[in-house]
C-alpha positions in Angstrom: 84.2 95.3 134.1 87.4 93.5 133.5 90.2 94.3 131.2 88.8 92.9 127.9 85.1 94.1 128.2 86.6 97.5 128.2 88.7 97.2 125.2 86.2 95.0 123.4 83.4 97.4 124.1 85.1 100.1 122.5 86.4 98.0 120.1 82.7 96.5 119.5 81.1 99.7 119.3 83.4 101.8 116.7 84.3 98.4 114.5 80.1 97.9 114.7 79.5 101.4 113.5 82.1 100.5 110.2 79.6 97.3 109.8 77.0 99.2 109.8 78.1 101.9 107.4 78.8 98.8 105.3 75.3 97.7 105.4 73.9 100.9 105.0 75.6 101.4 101.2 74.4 97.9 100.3 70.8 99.2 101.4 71.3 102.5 99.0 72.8 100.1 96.4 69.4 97.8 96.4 67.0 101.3 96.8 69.2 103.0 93.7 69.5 99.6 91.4 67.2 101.0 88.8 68.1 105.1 88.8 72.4 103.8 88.9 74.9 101.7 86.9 75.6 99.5 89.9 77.5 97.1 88.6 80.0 94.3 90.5 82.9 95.9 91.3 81.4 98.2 94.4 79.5 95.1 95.9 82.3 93.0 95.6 84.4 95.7 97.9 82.1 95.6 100.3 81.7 92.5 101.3 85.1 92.0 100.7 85.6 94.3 103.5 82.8 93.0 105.8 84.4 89.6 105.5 87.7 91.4 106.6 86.8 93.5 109.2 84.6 89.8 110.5 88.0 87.9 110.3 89.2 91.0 112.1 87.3 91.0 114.9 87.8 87.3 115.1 91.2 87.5 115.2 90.8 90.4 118.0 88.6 87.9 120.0 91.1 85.0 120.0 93.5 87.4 121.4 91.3 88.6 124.5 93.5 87.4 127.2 96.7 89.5 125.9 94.2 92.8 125.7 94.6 95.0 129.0 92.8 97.7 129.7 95.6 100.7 129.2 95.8 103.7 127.3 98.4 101.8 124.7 96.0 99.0 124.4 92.9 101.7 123.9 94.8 103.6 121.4 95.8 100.6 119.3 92.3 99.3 118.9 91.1 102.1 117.9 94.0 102.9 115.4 92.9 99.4 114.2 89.4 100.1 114.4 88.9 103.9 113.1 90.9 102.9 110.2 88.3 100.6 109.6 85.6 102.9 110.3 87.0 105.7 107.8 87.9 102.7 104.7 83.9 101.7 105.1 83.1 104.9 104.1 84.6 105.3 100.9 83.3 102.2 100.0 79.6 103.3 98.6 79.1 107.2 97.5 76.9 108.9 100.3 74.5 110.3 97.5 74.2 107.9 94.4 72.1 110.8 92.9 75.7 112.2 92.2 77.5 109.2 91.0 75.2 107.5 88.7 77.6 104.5 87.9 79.1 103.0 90.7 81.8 101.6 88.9 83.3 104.9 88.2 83.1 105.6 92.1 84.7 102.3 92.5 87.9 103.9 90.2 88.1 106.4 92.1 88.3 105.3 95.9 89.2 101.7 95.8 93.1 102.3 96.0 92.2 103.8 99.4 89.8 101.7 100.4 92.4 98.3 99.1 95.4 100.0 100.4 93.9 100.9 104.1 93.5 96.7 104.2 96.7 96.1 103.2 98.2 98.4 106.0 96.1 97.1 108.4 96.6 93.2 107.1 100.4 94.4 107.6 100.1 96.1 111.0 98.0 93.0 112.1 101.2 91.1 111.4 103.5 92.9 112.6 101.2 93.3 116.5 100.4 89.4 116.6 104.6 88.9 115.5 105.5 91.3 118.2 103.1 89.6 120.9 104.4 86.3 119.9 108.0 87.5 120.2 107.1 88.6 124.0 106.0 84.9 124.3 102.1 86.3 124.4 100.4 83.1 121.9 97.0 82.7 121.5 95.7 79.1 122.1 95.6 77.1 118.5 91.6 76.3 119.6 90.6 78.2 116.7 92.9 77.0 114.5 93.0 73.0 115.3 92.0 70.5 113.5 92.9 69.1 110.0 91.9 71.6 107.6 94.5 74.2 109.1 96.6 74.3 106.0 93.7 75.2 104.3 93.2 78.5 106.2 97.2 79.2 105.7 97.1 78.8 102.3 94.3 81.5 101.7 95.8 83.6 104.1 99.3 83.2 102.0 97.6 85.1 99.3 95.8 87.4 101.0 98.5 90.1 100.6 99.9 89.2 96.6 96.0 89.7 95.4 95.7 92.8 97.9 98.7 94.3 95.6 97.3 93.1 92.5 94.4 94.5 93.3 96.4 98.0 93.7 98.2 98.1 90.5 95.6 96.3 88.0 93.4 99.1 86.6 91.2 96.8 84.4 87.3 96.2 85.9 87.4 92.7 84.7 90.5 91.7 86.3 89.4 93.6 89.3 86.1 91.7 89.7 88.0 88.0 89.4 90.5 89.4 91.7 87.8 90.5 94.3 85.8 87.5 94.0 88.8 85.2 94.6 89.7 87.1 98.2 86.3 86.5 99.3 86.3 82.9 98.2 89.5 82.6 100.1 88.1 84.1 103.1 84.9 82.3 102.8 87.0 78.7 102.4 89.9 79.3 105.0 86.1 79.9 107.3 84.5 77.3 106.8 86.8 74.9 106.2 86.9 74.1 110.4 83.3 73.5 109.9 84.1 70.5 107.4 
């Protein structure tokens, strides 16, 4: 096993379990429609987070030959990936019997669940700044071609409507807010397919 299996295994596994806990609230959400007040703000979070913990992994793979199997390395990833682990369980209440309107739930957990992002957004920046500064790039393969700008320019407000989304306490606002980070992500995506 080289270097980067062992890292991405671990990585795979614990980042695959936050997936999955993902996946499993959508699945409560779709058995508890009728007995709950589901609403849009909860599903919104969540695949809000699915599309950031994808773009995660992404950017995780593109850095695969800078990964070495070390106890720093280990420690990192999963830093990077328990956090992810723990924010996908506050996304959806366990028992839905208990919080009859999801919204309400959303109230209460999404500043943890929105501010665990931003810090890991930030820490992302600040590990792929300090790699870069030790002359460690990753090859611009994945980022080529002539739709690039359009990827930097969601990415630009990535972090503003991450804040926004911290201080604005109205459900409304929150929903546009949420729905325009996963159009970003969904655009900067797909616009190397175009």
């Amino acid at each position: 096993m080289q270097g980067f299996d062992l890292v991405f295994a671990m990585f795979g596994l614990v980042l695959g379990l936050a997936v999955t806990e993902v996946l499993a609230g959508f699945a409560r959400v779709i058995k508890m429609r009728r007995k709950a007040h589901v609403g849009w703000l909860t599903p919104l979070l969540g695949l809000f987070v699915l599309i950031d913990m994808t773009t995660f992994w992404n950017t995780v793979y593109a850095h695969r030959e800078h990964l070495h199997a070390n106890l720093a390395t280990l420690l990192v990833v999963l830093g990077f990936v328990g956090s992810y682990y723990l924010i996908s369980t506050l996304i959806f209440p366990d028992d839905p019997d208990e919080w009859p309107d999801f919204d309400a739930w959303y109230d209460r957990h999404n500043r943890q669940v929105l501010g665990g992002v931003l810090g890991l957004t930030i820490a992302l920046i600040v590990v792929t700044a300090i790699t870069s500064a030790m002359g460690l790039t990753v090859k611009a393969d994945t980022q080529a071609g002539p739709h690039g700008w359009v990827a930097l320019v969601a990415g630009l407000f990535h972090i503003p409507l991450l804040v926004l989304l911290l201080i604005v306490k109205s459900r409304g606002l929150n929903v546009a807010l949420l729905a325009t980070e996963i159009a970003l992500m969904l655009i900067a995506a797909f616009a190397w397919v175009v």
